[in-house]
MARTORKOL-181509 format. One record per residue (C-alpha): x, y, z; residue in one letter. Coordinates in steps of 0.02 Angstrom, whole numbers, plus 50000, padded with zeros to 5 digits. Example, Ala and Ser with C-alpha at 12.3 -4.5 7.8 and 13.67 -1.06 7.14 Angstrom:
<sites>
506154977550390A
506844994750357S
</sites>
This chain:
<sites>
517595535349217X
517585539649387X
518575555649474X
519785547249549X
520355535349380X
521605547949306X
522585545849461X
522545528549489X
522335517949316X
524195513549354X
524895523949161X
525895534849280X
527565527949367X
527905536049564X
528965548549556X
530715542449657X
530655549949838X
531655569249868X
533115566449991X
533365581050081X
534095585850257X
532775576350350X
533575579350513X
533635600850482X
531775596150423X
531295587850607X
531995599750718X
531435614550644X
529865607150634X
530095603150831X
530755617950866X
529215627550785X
527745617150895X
529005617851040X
528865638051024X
527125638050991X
527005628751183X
527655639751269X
526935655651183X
525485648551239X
525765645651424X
525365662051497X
523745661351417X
523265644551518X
521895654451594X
521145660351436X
521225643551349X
520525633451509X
518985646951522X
518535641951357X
518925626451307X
520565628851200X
521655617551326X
521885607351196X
522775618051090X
524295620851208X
524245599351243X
524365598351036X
525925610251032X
526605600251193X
526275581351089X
526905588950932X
528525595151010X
528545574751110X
528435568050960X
529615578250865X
530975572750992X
530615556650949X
530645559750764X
532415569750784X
533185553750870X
532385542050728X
532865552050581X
534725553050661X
535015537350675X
534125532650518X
535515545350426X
536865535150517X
536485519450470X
536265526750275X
537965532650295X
538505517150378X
537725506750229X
538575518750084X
540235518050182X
540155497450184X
539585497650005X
541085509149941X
542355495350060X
541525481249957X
</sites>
């Protein structure tokens, strides 16, 4: 019996997904990497002397793609709403 087998001999049933305010979720989340850039800007120097650039670009993609997460998860919530409202009219 291997490790992994309590886990995945398929006895257990997936627990249902937790709703929660996915869009408070995102932008805080955005917020938080967005912060960490530009902490980390007047330190450019520092990082670029040795080697840590990439740190600052990770903050900088992590607050791109959070944008792009807040738009998705808003419009996602809409059309949830959208579906519930149609499904109460029906």
């Amino acid at each position: 019996m291997g490790l992994m087998s309590k886990w995945t001999d398929g006895e257990r049933e997936a627990p249902e997904p937790l709703e929660g305010n996915v869009v408070a979720t995102t932008v805080t989340g955005t917020v938080v990497w967005l912060v960490l850039f530009l902490a980390q800007l007047p330190f450019y120097g520092w990082f670029d002397e040795n080697g840590h650039t990439w740190w600052i670009w990770t903050c900088a993609a992590g607050t791109g793609l959070g944008l792009i997460g807040i738009w998705y998860v808003r419009r996602r919530d809409a059309a949830i709403r959208r579906a519930a409202a149609a499904e109460r009219e029906a």
